[in-house]
C-alpha atoms as an extended CHARMM CRD file, in Angstrom:
* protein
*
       274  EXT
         1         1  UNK       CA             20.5120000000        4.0360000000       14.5570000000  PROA      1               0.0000000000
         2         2  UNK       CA             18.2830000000        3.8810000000       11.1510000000  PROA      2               0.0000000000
         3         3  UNK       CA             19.6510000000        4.9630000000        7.5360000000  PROA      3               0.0000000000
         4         4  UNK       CA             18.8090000000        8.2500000000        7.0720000000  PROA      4               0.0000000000
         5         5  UNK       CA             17.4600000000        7.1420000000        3.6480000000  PROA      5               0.0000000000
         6         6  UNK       CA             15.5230000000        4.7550000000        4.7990000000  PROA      6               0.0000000000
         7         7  UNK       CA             11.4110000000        5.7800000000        3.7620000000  PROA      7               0.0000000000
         8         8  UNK       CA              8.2190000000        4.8220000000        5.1790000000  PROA      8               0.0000000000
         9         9  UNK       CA              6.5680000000        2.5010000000        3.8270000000  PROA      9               0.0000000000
        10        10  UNK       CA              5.0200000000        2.6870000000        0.4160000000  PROA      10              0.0000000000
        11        11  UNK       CA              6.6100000000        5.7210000000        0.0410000000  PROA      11              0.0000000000
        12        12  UNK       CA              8.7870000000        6.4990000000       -2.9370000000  PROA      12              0.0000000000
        13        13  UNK       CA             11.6120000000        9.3080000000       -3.1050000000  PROA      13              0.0000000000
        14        14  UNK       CA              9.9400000000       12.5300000000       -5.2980000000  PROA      14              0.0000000000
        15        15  UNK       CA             10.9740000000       11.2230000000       -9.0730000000  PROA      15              0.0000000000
        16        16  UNK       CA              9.3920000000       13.6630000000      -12.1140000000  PROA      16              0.0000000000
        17        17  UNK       CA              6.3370000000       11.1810000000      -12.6270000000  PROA      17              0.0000000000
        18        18  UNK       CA              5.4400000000       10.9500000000       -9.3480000000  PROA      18              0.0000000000
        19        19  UNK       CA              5.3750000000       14.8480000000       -8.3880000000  PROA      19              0.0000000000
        20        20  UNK       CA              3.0010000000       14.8770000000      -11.9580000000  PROA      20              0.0000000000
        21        21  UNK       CA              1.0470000000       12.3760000000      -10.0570000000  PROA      21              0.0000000000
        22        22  UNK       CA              1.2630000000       14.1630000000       -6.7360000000  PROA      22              0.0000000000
        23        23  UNK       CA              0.1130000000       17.2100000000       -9.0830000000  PROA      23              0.0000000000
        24        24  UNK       CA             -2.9900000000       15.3560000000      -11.0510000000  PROA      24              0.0000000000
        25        25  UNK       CA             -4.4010000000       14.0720000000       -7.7850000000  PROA      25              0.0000000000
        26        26  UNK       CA             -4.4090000000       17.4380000000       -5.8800000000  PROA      26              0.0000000000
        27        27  UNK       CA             -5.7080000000       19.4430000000       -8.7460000000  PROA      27              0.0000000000
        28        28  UNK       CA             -8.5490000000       17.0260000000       -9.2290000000  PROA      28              0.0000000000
        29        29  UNK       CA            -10.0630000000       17.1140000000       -5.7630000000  PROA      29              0.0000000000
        30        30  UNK       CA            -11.6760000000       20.3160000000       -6.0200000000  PROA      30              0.0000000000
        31        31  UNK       CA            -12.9780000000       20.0390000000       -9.8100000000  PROA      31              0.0000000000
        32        32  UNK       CA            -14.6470000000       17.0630000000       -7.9380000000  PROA      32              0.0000000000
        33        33  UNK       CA            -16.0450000000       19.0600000000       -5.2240000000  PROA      33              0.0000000000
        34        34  UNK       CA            -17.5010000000       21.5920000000       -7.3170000000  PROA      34              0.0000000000
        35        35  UNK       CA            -19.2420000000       19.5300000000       -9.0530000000  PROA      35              0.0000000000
        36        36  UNK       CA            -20.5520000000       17.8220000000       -6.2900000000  PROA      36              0.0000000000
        37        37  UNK       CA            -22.0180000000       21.0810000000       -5.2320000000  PROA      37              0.0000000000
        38        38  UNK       CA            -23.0530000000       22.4940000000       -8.6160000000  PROA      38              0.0000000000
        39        39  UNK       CA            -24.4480000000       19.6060000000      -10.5790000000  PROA      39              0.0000000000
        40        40  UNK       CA            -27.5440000000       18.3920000000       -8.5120000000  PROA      40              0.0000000000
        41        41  UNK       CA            -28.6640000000       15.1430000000       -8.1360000000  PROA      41              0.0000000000
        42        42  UNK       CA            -25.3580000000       12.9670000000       -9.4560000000  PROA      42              0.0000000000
        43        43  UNK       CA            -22.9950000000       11.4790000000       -7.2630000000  PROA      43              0.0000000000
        44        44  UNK       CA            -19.8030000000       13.1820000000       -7.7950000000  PROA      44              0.0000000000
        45        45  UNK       CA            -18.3570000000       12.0820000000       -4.9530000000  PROA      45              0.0000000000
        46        46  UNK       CA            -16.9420000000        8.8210000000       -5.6850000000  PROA      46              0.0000000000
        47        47  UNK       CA            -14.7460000000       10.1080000000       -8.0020000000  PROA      47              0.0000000000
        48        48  UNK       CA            -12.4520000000       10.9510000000       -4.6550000000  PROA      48              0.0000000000
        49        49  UNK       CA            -11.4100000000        7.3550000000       -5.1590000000  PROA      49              0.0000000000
        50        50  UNK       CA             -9.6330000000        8.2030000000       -8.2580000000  PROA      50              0.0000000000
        51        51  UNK       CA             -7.0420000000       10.5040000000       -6.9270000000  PROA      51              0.0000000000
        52        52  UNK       CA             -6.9910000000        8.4420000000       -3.9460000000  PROA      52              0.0000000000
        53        53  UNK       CA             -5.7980000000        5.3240000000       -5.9510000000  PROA      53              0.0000000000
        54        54  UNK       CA             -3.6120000000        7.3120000000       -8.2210000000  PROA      54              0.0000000000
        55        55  UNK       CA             -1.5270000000        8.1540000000       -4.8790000000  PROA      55              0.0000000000
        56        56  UNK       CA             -1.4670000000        4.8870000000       -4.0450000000  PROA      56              0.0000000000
        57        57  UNK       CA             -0.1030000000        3.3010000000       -7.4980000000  PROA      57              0.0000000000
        58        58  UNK       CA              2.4230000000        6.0750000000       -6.7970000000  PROA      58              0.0000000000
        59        59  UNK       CA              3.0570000000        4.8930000000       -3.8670000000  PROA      59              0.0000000000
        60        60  UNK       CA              2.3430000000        8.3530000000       -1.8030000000  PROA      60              0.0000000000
        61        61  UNK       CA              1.4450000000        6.5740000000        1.1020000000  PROA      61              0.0000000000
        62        62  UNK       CA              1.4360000000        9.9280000000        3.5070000000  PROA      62              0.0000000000
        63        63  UNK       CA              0.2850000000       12.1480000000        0.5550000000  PROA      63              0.0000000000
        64        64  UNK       CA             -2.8240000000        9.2890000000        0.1640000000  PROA      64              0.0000000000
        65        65  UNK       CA             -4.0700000000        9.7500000000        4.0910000000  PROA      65              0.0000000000
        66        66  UNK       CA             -3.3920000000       12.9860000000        4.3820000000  PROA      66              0.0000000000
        67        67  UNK       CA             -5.8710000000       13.5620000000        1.0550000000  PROA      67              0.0000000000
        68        68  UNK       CA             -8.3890000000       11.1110000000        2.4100000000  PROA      68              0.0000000000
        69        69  UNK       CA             -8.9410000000       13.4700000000        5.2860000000  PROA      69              0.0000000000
        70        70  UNK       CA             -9.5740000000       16.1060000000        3.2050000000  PROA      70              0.0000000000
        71        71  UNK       CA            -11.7680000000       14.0800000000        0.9520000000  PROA      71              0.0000000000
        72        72  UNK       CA            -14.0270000000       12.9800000000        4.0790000000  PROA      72              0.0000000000
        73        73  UNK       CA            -14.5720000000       16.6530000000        5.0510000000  PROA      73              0.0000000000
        74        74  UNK       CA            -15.4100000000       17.5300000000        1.3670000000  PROA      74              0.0000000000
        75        75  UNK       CA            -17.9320000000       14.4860000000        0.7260000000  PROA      75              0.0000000000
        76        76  UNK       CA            -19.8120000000       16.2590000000        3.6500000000  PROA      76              0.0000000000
        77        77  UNK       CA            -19.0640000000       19.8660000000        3.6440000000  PROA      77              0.0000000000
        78        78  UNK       CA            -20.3870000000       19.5450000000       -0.3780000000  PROA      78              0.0000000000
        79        79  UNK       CA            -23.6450000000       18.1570000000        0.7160000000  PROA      79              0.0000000000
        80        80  UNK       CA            -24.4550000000       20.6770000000        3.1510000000  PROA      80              0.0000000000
        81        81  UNK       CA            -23.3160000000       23.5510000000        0.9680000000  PROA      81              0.0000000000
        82        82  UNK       CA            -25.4690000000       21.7770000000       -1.7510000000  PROA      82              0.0000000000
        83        83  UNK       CA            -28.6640000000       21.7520000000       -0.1490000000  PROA      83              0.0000000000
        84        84  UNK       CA            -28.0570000000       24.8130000000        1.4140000000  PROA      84              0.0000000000
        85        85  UNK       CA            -27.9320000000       26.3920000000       -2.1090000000  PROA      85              0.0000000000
        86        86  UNK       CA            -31.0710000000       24.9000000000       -3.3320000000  PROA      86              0.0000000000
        87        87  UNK       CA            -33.0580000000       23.1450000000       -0.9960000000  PROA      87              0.0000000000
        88        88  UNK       CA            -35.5470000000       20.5350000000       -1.5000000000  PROA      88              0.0000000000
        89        89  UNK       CA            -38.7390000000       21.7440000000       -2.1450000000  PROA      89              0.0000000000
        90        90  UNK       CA            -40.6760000000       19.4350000000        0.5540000000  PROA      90              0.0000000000
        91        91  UNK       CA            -39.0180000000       16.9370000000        3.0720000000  PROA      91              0.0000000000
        92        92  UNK       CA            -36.1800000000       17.2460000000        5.3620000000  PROA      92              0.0000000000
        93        93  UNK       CA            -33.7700000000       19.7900000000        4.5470000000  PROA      93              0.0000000000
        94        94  UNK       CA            -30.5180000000       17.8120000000        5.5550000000  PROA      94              0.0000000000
        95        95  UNK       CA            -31.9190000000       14.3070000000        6.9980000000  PROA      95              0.0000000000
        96        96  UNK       CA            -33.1360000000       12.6390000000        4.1560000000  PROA      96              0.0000000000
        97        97  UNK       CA            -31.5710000000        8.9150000000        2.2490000000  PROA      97              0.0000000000
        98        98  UNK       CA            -28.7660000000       11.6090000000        0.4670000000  PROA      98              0.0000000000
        99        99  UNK       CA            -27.2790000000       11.9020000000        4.2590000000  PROA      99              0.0000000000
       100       100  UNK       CA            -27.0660000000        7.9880000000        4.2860000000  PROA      100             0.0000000000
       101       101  UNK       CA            -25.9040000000        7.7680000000        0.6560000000  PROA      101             0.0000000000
       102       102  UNK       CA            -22.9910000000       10.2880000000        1.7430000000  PROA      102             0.0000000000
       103       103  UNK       CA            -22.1350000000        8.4840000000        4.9720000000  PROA      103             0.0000000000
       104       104  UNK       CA            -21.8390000000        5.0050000000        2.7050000000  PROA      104             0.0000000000
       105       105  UNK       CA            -19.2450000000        7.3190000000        0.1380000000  PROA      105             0.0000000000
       106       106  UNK       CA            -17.6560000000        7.6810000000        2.8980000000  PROA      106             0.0000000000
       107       107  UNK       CA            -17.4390000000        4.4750000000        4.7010000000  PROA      107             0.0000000000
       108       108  UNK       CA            -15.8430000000        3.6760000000        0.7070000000  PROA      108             0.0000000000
       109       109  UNK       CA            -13.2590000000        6.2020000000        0.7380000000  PROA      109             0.0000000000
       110       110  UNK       CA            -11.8450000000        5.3950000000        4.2250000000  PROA      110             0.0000000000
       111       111  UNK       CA            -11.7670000000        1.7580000000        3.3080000000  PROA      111             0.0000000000
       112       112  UNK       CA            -10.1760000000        2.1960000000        0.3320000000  PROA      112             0.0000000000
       113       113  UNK       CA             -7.5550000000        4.2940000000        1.5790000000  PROA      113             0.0000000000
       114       114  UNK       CA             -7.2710000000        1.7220000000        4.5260000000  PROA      114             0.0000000000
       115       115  UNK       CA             -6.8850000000       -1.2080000000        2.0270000000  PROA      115             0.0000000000
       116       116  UNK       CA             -4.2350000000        0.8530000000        0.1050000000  PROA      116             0.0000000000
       117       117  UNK       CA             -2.2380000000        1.7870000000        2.7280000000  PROA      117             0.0000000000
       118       118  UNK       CA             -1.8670000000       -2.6320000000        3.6580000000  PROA      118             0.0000000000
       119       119  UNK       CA             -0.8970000000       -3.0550000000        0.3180000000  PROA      119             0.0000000000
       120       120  UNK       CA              1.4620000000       -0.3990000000        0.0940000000  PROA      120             0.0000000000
       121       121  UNK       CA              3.0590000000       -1.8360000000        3.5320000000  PROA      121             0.0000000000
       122       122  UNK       CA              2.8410000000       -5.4140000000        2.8220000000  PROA      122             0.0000000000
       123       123  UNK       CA              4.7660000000       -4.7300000000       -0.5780000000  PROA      123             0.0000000000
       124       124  UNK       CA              7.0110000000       -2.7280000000        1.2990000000  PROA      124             0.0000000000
       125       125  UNK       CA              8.4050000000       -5.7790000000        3.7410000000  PROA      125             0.0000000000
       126       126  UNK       CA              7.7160000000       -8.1630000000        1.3420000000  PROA      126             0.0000000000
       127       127  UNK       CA             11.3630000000       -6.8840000000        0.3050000000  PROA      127             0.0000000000
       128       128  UNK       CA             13.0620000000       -6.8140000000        3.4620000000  PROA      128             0.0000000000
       129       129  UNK       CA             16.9300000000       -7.8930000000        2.5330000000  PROA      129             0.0000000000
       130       130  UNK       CA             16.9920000000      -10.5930000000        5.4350000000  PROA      130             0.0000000000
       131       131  UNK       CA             14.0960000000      -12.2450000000        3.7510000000  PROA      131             0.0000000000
       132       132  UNK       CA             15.0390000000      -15.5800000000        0.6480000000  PROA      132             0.0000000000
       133       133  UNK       CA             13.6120000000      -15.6070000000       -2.3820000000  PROA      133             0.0000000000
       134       134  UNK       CA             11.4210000000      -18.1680000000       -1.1840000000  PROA      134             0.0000000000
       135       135  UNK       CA              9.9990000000      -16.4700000000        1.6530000000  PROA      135             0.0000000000
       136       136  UNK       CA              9.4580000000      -13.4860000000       -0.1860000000  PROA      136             0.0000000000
       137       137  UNK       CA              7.6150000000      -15.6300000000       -2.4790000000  PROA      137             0.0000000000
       138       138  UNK       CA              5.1470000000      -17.1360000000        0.3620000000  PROA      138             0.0000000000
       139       139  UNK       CA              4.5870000000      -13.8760000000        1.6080000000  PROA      139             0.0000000000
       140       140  UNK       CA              3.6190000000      -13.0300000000       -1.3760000000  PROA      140             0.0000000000
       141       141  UNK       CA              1.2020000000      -16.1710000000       -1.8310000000  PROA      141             0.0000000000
       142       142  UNK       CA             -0.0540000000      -15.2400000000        1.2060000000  PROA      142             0.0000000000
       143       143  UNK       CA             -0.7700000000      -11.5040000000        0.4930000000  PROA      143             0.0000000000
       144       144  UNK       CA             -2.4820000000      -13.0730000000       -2.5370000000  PROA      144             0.0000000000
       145       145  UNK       CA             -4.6540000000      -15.2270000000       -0.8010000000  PROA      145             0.0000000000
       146       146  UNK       CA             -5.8010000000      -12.5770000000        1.6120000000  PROA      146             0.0000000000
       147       147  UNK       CA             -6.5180000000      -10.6110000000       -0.8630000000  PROA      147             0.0000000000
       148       148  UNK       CA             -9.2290000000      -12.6710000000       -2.0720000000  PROA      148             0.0000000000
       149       149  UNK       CA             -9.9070000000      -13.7900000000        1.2370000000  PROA      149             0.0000000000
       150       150  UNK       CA            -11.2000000000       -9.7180000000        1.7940000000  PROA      150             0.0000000000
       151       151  UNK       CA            -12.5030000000       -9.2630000000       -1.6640000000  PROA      151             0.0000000000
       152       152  UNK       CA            -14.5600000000      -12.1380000000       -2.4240000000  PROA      152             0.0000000000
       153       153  UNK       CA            -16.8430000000      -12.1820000000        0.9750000000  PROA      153             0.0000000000
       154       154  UNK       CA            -17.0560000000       -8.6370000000        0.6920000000  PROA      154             0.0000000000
       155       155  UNK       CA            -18.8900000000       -8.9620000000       -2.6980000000  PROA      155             0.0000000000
       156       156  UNK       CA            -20.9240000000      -11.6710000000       -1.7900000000  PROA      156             0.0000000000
       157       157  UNK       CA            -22.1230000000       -9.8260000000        1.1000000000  PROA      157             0.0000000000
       158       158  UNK       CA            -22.4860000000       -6.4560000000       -0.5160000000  PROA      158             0.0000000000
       159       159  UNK       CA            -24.4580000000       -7.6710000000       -3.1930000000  PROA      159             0.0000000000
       160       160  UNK       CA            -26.9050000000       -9.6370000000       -0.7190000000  PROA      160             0.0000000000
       161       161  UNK       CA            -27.8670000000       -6.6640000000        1.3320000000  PROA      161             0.0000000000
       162       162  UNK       CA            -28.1790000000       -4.5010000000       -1.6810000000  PROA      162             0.0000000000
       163       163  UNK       CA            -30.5450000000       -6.8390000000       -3.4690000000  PROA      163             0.0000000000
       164       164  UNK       CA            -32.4550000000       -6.4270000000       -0.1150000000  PROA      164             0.0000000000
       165       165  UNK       CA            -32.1710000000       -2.4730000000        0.2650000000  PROA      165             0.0000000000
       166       166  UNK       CA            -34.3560000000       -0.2450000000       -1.1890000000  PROA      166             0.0000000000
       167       167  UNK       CA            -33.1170000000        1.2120000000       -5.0480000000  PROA      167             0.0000000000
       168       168  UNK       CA            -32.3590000000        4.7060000000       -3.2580000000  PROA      168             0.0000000000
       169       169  UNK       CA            -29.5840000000        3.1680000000       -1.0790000000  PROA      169             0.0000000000
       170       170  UNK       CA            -26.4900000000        2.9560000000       -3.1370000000  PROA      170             0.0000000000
       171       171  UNK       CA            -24.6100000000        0.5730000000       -1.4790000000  PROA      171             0.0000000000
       172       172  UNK       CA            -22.8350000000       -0.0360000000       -5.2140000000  PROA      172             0.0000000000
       173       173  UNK       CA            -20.2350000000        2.2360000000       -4.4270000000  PROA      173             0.0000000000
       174       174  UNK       CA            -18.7500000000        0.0340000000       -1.6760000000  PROA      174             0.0000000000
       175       175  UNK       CA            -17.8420000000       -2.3520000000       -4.5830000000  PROA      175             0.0000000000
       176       176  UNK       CA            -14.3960000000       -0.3540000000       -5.2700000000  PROA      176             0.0000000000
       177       177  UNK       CA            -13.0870000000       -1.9250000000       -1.9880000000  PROA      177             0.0000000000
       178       178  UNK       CA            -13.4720000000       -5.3540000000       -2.8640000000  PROA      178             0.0000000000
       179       179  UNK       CA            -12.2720000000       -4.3490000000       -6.4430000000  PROA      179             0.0000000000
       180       180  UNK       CA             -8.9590000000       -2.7690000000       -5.0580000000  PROA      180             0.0000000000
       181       181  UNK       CA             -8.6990000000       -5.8150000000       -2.2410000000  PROA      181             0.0000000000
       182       182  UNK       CA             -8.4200000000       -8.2480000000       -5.1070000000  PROA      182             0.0000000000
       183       183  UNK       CA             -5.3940000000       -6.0970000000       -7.0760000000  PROA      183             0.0000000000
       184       184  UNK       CA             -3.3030000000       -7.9270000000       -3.9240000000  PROA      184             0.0000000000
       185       185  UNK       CA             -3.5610000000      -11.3110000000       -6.1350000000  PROA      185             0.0000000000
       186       186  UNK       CA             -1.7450000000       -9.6170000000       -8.8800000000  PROA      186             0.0000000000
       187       187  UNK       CA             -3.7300000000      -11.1280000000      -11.4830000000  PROA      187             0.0000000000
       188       188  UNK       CA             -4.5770000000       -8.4890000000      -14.2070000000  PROA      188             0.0000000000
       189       189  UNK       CA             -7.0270000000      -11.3790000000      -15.6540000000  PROA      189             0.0000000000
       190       190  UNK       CA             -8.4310000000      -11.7820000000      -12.2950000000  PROA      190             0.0000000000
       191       191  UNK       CA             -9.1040000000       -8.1320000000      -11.5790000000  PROA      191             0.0000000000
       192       192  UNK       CA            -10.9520000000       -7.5460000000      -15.0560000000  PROA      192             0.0000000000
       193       193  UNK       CA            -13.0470000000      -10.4180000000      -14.4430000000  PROA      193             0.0000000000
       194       194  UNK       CA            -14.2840000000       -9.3390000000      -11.0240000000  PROA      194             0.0000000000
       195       195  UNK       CA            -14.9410000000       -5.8560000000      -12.6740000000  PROA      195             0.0000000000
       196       196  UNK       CA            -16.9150000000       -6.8600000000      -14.9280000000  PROA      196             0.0000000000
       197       197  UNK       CA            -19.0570000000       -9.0460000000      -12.5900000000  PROA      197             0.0000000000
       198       198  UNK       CA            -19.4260000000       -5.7860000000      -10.2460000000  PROA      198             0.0000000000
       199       199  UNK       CA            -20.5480000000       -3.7190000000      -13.3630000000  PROA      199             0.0000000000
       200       200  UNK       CA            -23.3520000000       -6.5670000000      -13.2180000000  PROA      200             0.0000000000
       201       201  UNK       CA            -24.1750000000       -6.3300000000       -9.6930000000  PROA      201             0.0000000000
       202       202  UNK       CA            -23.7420000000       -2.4710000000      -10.0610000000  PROA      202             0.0000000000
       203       203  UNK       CA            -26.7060000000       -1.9150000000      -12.3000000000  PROA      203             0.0000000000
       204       204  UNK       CA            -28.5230000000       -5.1190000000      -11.8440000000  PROA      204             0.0000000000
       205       205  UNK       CA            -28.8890000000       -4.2720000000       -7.7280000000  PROA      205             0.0000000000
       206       206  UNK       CA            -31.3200000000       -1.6420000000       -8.9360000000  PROA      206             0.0000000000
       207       207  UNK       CA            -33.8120000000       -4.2030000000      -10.8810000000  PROA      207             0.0000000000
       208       208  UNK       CA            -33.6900000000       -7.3400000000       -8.4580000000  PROA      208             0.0000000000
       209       209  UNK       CA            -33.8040000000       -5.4110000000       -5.8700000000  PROA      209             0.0000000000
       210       210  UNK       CA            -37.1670000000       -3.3730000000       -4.0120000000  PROA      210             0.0000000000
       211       211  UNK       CA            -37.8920000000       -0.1950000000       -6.3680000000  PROA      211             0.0000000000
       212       212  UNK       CA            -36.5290000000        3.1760000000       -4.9160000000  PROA      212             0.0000000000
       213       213  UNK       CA            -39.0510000000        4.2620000000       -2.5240000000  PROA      213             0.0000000000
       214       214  UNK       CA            -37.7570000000        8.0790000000       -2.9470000000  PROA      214             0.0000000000
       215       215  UNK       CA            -39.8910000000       10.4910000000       -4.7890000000  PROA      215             0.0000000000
       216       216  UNK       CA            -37.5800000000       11.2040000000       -7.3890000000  PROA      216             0.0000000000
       217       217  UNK       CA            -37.7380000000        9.3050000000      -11.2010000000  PROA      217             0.0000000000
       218       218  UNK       CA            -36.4690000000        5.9210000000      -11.9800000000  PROA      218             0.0000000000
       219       219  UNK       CA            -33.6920000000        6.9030000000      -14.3920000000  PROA      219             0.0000000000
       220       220  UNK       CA            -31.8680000000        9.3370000000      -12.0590000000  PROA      220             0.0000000000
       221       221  UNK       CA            -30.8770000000        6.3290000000      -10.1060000000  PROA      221             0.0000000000
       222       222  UNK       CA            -29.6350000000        3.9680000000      -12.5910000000  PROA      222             0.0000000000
       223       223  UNK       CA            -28.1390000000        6.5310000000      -14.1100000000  PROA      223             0.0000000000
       224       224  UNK       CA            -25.8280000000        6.8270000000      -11.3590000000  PROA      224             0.0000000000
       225       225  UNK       CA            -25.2980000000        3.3100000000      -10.9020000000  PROA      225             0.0000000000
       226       226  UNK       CA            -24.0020000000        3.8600000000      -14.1550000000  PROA      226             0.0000000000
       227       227  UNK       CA            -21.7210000000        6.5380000000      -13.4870000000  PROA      227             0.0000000000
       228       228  UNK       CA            -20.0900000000        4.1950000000      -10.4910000000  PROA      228             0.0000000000
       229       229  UNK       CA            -19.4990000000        1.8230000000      -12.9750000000  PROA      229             0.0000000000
       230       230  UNK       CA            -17.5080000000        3.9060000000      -14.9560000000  PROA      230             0.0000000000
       231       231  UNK       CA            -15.4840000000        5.1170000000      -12.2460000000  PROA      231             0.0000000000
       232       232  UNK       CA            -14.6740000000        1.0510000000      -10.9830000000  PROA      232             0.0000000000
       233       233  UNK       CA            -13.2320000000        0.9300000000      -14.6810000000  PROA      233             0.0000000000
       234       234  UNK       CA            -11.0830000000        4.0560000000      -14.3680000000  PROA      234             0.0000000000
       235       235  UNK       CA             -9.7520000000        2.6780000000      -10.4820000000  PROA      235             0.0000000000
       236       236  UNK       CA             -9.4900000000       -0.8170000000      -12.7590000000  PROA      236             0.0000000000
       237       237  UNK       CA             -7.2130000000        1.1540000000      -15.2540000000  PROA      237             0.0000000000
       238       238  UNK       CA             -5.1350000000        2.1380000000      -12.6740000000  PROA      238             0.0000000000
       239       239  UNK       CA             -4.6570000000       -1.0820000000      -10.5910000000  PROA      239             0.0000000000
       240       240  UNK       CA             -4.0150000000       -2.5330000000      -13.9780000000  PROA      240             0.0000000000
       241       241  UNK       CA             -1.2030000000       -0.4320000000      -14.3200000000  PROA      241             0.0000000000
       242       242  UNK       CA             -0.2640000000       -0.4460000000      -10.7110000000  PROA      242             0.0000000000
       243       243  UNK       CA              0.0210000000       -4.6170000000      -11.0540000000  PROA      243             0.0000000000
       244       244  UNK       CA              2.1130000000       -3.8590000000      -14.1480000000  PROA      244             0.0000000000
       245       245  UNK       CA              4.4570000000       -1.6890000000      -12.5750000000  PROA      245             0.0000000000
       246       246  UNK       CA              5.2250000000       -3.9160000000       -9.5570000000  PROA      246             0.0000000000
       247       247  UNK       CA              5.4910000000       -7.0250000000      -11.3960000000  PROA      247             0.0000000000
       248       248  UNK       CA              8.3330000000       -5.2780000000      -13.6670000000  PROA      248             0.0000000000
       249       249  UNK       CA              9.8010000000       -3.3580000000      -10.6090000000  PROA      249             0.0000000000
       250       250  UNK       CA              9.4570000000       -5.8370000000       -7.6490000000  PROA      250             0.0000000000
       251       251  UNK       CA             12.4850000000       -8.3360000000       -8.6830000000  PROA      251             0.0000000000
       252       252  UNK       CA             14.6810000000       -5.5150000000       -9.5910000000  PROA      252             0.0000000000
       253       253  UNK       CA             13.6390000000       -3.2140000000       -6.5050000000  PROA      253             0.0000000000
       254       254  UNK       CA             14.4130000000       -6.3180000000       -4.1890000000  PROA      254             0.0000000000
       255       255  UNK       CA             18.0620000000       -6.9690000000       -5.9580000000  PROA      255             0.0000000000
       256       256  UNK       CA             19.2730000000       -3.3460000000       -5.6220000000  PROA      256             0.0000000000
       257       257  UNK       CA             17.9590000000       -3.0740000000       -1.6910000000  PROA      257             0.0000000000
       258       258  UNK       CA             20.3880000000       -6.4660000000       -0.9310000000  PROA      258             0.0000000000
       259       259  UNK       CA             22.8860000000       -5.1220000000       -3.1950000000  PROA      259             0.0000000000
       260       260  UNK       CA             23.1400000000       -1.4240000000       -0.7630000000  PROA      260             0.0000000000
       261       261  UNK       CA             22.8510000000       -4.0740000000        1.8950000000  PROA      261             0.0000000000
       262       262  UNK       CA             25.4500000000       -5.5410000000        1.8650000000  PROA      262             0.0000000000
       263       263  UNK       CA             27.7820000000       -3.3050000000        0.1860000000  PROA      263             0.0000000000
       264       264  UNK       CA             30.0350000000       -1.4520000000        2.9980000000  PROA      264             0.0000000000
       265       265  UNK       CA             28.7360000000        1.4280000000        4.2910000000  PROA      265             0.0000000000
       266       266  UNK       CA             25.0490000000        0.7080000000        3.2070000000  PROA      266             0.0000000000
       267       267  UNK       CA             22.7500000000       -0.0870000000        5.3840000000  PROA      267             0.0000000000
       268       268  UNK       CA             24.1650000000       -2.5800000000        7.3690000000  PROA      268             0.0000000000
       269       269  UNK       CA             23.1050000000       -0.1570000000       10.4530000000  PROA      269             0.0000000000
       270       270  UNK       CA             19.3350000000       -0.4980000000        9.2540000000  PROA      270             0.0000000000
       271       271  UNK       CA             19.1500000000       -4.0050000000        9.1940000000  PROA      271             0.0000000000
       272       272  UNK       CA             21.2190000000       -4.7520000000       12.7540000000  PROA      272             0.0000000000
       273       273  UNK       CA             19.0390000000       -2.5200000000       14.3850000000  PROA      273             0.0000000000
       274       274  UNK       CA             16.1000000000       -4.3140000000       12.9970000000  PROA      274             0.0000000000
């Protein structure tokens, strides 16, 4: 039989903060999607990945999945309703590089919610009660070093195809999964520093690479390769935090679970059945 406390992973009982997270993150999803709709030609849409990483420093594992659903359907229900609103004046209606643009956005936000949900499940078992000190250690060595075993290529590869894609593209915004991969490692120094080389790549992509071969000017482009920069420094913010947090909480957290443990009457039950 399990504890009847026992949670899911990642998942964290209701506290005050939390339910103010819980609150922030649901309120801000449709502010984002009507502005997505209202304000043409900016890509609103990547600011999903805030409230999608604010549920995950909360640790609102079912809340986070649940929300990236509804984030999917909105990155495309806002781009229909968009150009339905005011369509483009010549050229494809629907099937145009905005389509592809959206369908990237979207490859993001299931990736980050994918790479999110590890984390939050790794850091769960990394403080099992039957695991030492020392093994929780290696695990999380391990964690570490797959961490920047997923960020590191990524970038490397991202950056290669974008300098070889056309300006229009915006592959930039695939950069926040490779940003949140390398939170794993822990290392607030570490996760500035790769920031800050993805703010290069970010707006650099758009010089080294071909010119946009879209009708539309020069400026509207880089000026939302700015705007994704931005928003990698706001998800930055909050891993910051986030790495904070569990460095402060994670000895203490591990301490009281083997404490219940093995007081009588805990969850002895839990752990036999395991």
């Amino acid at each position: 039989m399990g504890n009847s406390n026992q949670q899911e992973p990642g998942r964290r009982v209701f506290s005050g903060e939390s339910r103010w997270i819980l609150g922030v993150a649901v309120a801000t999803v449709p502010c984002i999607a009507l502005a997505a709709v209202f304000v043409p030609n900016f890509g609103f849409s990547i600011l999903y990945a805030i409230p999608l990483t604010l549920l995950g420093c909360a640790g609102q594992l079912r809340a986070m999945r649940w929300m990236t659903l509804v984030v999917l359907a909105l990155a495309f229900i806002t781009y229909f309703l968009k150009f339905w609103l005011d369509p483009p004046a010549t050229g494809s209606q629907f099937l145009n590089f905005r389509i592809v643009n959206r369908a990237i956005m979207a490859l993001m936000l299931w990736l980050l919610s994918k790479v999110l949900g590890m984390w939050l499940e790794v850091d769960h078992y990394r403080h099992d009660p039957l695991w030492s000190d020392e093994f929780d250690r290696t695990q999380g060595q391990i964690s570490a070093m797959l961490g920047m075993l997923v960020a590191m290529p990524t970038v490397v590869f991202i950056a290669l195809v974008d300098a070889l894609t056309p300006g229009h593209i915006n592959l930039a915004v695939l950069y926040v999964v490779p940003l949140v991969a390398c939170a794993w490692v822990r290392s607030v120094r570490l996760l500035w520093t790769l920031c800050a080389l993805l703010e290069v790549l970010t707006i650099g992509g758009l010089f080294w690479g071909p010119p946009p071969a879209a009708d539309e000017p020069f400026q509207r482009f880089l000026q939302n390769r700015i705007f994704y920069g931005i928003v990698m420094i706001i998800v930055a913010g909050l891993l910051h935090y986030w790495i904070r947090a569990m460095r402060q909480a994670g000895p203490a957290r591990l301490a009281e679970t083997r404490a219940r443990t093995a007081s009588p009457g805990g969850d002895d039950e839990h752990v036999v059945a395991r």
